[in-house]
C-alpha positions as CSV (number, residue, x, y, z in Angstrom):
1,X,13.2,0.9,-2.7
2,X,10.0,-0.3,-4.5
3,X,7.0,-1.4,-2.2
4,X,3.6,-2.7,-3.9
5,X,0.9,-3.0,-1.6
6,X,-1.4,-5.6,-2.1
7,X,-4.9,-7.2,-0.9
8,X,-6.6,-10.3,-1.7
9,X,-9.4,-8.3,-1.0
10,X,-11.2,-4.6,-0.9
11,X,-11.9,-3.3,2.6
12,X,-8.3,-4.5,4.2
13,X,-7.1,-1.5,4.5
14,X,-4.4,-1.4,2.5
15,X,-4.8,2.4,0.8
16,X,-5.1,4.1,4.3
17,X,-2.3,1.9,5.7
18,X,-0.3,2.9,2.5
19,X,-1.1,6.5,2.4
20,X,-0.2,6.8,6.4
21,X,2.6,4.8,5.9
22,X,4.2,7.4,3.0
23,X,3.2,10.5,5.1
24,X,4.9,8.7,8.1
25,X,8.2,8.8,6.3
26,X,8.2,11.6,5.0
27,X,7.8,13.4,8.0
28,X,11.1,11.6,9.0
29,X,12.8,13.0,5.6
30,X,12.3,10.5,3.2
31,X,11.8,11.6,-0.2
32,X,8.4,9.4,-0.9
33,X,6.3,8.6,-4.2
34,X,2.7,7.3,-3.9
35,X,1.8,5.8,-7.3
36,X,-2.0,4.8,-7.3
37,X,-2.3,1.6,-9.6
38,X,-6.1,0.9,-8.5
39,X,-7.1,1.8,-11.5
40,X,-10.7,0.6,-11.1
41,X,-10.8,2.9,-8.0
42,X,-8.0,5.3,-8.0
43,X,-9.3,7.0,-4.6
44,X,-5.6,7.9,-2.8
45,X,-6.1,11.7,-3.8
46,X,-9.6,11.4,-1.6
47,X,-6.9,10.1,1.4
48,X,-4.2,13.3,0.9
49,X,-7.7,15.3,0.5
50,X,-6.5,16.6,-2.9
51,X,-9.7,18.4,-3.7
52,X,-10.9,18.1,-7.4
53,X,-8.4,14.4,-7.4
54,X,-10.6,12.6,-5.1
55,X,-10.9,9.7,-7.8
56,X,-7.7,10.7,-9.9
57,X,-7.9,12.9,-12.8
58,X,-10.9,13.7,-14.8
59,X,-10.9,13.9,-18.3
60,X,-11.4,17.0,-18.8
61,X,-8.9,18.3,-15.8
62,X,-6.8,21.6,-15.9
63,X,-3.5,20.0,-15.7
64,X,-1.3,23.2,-15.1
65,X,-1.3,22.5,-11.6
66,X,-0.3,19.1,-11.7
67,X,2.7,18.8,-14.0
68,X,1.1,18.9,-17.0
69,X,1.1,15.0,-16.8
70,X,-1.6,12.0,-17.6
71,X,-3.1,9.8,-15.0
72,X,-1.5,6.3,-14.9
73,X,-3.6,4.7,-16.6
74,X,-3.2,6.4,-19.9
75,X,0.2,6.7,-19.5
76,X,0.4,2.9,-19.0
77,X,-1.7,3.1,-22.3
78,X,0.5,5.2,-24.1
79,X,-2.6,7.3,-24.9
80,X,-1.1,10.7,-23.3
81,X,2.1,12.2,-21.9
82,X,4.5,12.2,-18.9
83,X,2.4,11.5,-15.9
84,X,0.9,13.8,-13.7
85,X,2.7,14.7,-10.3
86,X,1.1,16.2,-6.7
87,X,2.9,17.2,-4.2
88,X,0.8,16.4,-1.2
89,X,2.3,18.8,1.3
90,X,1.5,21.9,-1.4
91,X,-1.8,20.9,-2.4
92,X,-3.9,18.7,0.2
93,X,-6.9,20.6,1.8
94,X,-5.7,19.4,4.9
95,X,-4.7,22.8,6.6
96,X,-2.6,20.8,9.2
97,X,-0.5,19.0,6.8
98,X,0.2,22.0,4.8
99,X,1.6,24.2,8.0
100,X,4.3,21.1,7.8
101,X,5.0,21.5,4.1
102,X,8.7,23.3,4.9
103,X,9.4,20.1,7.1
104,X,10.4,16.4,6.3
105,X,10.9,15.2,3.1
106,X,8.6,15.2,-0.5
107,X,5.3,13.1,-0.6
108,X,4.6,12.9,-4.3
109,X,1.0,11.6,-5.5
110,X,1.2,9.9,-9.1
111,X,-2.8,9.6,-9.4
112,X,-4.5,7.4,-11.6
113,X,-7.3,8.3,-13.9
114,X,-11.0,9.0,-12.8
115,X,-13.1,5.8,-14.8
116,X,-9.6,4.2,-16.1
117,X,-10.7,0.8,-15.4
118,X,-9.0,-2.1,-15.5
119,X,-6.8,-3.1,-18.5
120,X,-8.0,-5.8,-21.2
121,X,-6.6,-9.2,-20.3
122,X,-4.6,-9.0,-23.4
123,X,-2.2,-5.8,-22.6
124,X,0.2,-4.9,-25.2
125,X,3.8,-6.2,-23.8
126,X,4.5,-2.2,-24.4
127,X,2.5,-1.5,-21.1
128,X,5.2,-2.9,-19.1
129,X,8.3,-1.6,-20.6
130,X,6.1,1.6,-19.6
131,X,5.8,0.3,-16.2
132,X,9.2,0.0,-16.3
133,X,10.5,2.9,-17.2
134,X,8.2,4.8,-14.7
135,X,9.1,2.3,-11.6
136,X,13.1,2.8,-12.8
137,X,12.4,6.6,-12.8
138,X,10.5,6.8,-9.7
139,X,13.0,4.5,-7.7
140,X,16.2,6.8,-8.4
141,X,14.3,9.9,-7.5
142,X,12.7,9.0,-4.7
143,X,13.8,7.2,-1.4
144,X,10.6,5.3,-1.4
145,X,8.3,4.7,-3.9
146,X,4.9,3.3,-2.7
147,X,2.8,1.5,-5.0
148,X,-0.8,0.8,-4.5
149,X,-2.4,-2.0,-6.6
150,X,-5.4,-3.1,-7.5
151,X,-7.2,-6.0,-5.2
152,X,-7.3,-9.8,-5.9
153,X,-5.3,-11.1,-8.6
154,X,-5.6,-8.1,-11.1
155,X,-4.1,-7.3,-14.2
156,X,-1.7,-4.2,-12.1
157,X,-0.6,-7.2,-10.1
158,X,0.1,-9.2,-14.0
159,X,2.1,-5.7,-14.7
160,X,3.8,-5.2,-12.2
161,X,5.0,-8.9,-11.8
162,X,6.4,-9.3,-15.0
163,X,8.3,-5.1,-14.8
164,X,10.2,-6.4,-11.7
165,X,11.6,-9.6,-13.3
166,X,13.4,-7.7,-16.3
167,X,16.3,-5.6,-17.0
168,X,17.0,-2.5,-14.6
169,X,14.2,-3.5,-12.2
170,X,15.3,-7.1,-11.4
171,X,18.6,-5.8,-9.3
172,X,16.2,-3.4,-7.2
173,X,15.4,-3.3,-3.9
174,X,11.8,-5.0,-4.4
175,X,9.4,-6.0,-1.5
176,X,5.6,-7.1,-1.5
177,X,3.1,-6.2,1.7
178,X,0.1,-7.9,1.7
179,X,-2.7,-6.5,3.7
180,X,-5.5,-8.5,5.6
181,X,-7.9,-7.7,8.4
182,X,-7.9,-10.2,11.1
183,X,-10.5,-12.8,10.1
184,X,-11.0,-16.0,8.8
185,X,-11.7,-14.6,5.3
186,X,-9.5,-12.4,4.9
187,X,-7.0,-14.8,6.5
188,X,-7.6,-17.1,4.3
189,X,-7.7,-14.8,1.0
190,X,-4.1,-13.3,2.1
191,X,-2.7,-16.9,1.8
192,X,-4.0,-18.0,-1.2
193,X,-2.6,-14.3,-2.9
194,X,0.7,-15.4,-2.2
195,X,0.8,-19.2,-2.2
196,X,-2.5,-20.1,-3.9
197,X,-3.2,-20.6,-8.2
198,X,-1.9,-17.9,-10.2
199,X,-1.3,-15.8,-7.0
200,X,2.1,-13.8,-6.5
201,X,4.3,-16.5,-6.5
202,X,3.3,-18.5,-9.1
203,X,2.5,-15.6,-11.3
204,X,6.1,-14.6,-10.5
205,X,8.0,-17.8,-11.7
206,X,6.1,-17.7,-15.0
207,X,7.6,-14.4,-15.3
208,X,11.1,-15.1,-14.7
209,X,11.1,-14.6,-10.8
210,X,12.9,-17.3,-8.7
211,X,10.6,-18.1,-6.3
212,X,12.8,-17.9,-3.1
213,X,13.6,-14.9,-3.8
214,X,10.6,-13.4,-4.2
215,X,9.0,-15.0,-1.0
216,X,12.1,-13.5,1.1
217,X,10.3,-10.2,-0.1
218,X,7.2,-10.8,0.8
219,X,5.4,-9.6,4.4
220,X,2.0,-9.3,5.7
221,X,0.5,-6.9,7.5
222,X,-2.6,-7.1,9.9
223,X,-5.2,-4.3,9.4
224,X,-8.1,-3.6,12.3
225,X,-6.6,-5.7,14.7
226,X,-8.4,-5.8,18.3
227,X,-6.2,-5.5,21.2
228,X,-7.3,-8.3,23.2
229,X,-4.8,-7.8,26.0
230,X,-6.5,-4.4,26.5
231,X,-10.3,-5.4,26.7
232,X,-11.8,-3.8,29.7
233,X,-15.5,-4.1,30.8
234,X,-17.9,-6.0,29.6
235,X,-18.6,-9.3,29.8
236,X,-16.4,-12.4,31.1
237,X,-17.9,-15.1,28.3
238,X,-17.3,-12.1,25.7
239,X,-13.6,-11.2,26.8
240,X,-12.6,-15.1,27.3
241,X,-14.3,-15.8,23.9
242,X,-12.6,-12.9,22.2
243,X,-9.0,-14.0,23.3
244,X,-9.9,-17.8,22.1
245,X,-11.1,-16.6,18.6
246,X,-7.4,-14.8,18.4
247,X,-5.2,-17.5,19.2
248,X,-7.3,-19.6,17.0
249,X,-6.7,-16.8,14.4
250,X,-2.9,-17.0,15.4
251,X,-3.0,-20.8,14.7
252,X,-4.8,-20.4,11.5
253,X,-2.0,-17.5,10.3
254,X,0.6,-20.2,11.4
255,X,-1.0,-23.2,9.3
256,X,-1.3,-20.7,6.4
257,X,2.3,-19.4,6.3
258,X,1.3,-15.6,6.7
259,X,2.1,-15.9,11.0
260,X,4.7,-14.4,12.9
261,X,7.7,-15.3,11.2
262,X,6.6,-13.4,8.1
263,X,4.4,-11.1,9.7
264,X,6.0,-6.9,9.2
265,X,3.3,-5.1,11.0
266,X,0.5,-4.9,13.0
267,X,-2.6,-1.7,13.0
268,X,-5.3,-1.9,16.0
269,X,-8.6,-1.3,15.5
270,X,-8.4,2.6,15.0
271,X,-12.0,4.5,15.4
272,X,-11.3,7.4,13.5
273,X,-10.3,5.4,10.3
274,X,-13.5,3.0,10.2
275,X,-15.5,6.8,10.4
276,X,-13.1,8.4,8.0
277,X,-10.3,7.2,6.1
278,X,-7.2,9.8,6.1
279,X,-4.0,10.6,7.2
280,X,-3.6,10.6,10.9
281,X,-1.1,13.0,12.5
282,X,0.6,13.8,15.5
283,X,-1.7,16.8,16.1
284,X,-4.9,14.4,15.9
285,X,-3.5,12.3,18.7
286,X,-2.4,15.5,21.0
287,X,-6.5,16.3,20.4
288,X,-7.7,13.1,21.9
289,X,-9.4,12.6,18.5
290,X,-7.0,9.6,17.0
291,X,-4.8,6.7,19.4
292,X,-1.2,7.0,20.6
293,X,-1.3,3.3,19.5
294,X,-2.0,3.5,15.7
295,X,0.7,6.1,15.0
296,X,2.7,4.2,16.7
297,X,2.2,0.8,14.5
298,X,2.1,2.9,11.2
299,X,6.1,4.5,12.6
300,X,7.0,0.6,13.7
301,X,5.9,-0.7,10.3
302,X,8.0,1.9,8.4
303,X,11.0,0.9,10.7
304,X,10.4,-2.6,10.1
305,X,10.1,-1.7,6.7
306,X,13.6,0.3,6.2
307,X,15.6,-2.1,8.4
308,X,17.4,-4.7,6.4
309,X,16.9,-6.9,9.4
310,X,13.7,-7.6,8.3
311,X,14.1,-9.1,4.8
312,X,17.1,-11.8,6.0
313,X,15.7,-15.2,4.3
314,X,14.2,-17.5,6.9
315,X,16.3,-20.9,6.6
């Protein structure tokens, strides 16, 4: 299975969410791929703690240790070689995570290239047969193969769009998550991504997608979500005002198409990712440090995720 992650905008979460969501499965013995297509900010070796790959690989980088391989970008460019692979549970700095390397399955980091930047508006048709050929690879070796784009309507989303409508990828397992936080804005931004000018869908039937099809594959998920139901203290006016702002939110989600019915996942307000972004793990919980309640909804959203259940058309 392929999964792009997606945001309308930066600061939604999506990366962390992503990166927790991998590490989540792989714990549980899935064989998982993290391919970091942000190339103006290719930041998920900073999330695994991959020190010297904190914003992919330098220019200058030793590359004996990782594969001998090219970030994504130039491989996308056809300026290098084979790209680059880490294997999280080998190299992170994260002591914790290493002690489980022997357990669960393979978390692979494809990184992308420290200053890559975005690509020129007019990309060579040759950068997505490359896309393709490194999706195709990645989705027979791996169980799951996570791929985190670029924000707003970005020339990774253009790529990757047009790869999955042609040969070997168009009879794939394919879905979309689009990641919001739980505002107006952001709301608002998540809609238009999908439904909205040149957003996924219409993007999609230009390049050969049928459009039902592709919406059946597309879910939201709700990033830094308060949990209303579990406000204690504080004032009355605040508490009753907070739980009329959410069901206005709800109705607004519902209007907008991005509600319930095509909603995968939920993530509560979690303290220890707005002061650091990382992986959060079992041990961080048993500390007191991290909530019962966000490992929880990243384990529900990778059920949700794997279930076929989920992805039946809505009629």
């Amino acid at each position: 299975m392929i999964v792009f992650a997606t945001s309308d905008k930066g600061g939604t979460g999506r990366s962390v969410t992503s990166c927790n969501l991998g590490y989540r499965l792989s714990s549980r013995g899935k064989r998982v791929a993290y391919l970091d297509f942000d190339f103006g900010s290719p930041t998920a070796g900073a999330l695994f703690e991959l020190g010297g790959y904190e914003r992919g690989i330098a220019p200058d980088v030793d590359r004996d240790g990782v594969g001998q391989g090219v970030g994504l970008h130039a491989y996308l460019l056809g300026t290098g070689g084979a790209p680059a692979r880490i294997n999280v549970r080998d190299r992170t700095d994260r002591e914790d995570v290493r002690r489980r390397r022997g357990r669960g399955g393979q978390l692979v980091l494809f990184p992308g290239d420290q200053g890559g930047g975005e690509f020129d508006r007019r990309w060579d048709p040759e950068v997505v047969e490359r896309c393709v050929r490194l999706l195709h690879t990645a989705d027979k070796e791996f169980d799951l193969t996570i791929v985190d784009l670029s924000a707003g309507r970005s020339i990774a989303l253009d790529i990757v769009v047009h790869a999955t409508a042609q040969g070997v990828l168009a009879a794939r397992t394919v879905r979309w998550l689009v990641f919001h936080r739980w505002t107006r804005q952001h709301i608002y931004a998540a809609s238009g991504l999908v439904y909205g000018p040149h957003g996924i869908l219409e993007c999609g039937e230009r390049a050969g997608h049928d459009r039902d099809e592709l919406l059946s594959n597309i879910r939201f998920v709700r990033t830094a979500v308060p949990q209303v139901d579990r406000i204690r203290g504080g004032a009355a006016p605040q508490a009753a005002w907070l739980h009329r702002q959410d069901r206005i939110l709800n109705e607004l989600a519902g209007e907008l198409q991005i509600g319930a019915s095509s909603l995968l996942g939920t993530i509560p307000v979690e303290p220890m990712l707005q002061w650091r972004e990382q992986l959060i793990l079992d041990v961080d919980v048993q500390k007191q440090i991290a909530n019962r309640s966000t490992v929880e909804a990243f384990d529900h959203l990778g059920d949700r995720l794997l279930d076929p259940r989920t992805w039946v058309p809505l009629n």
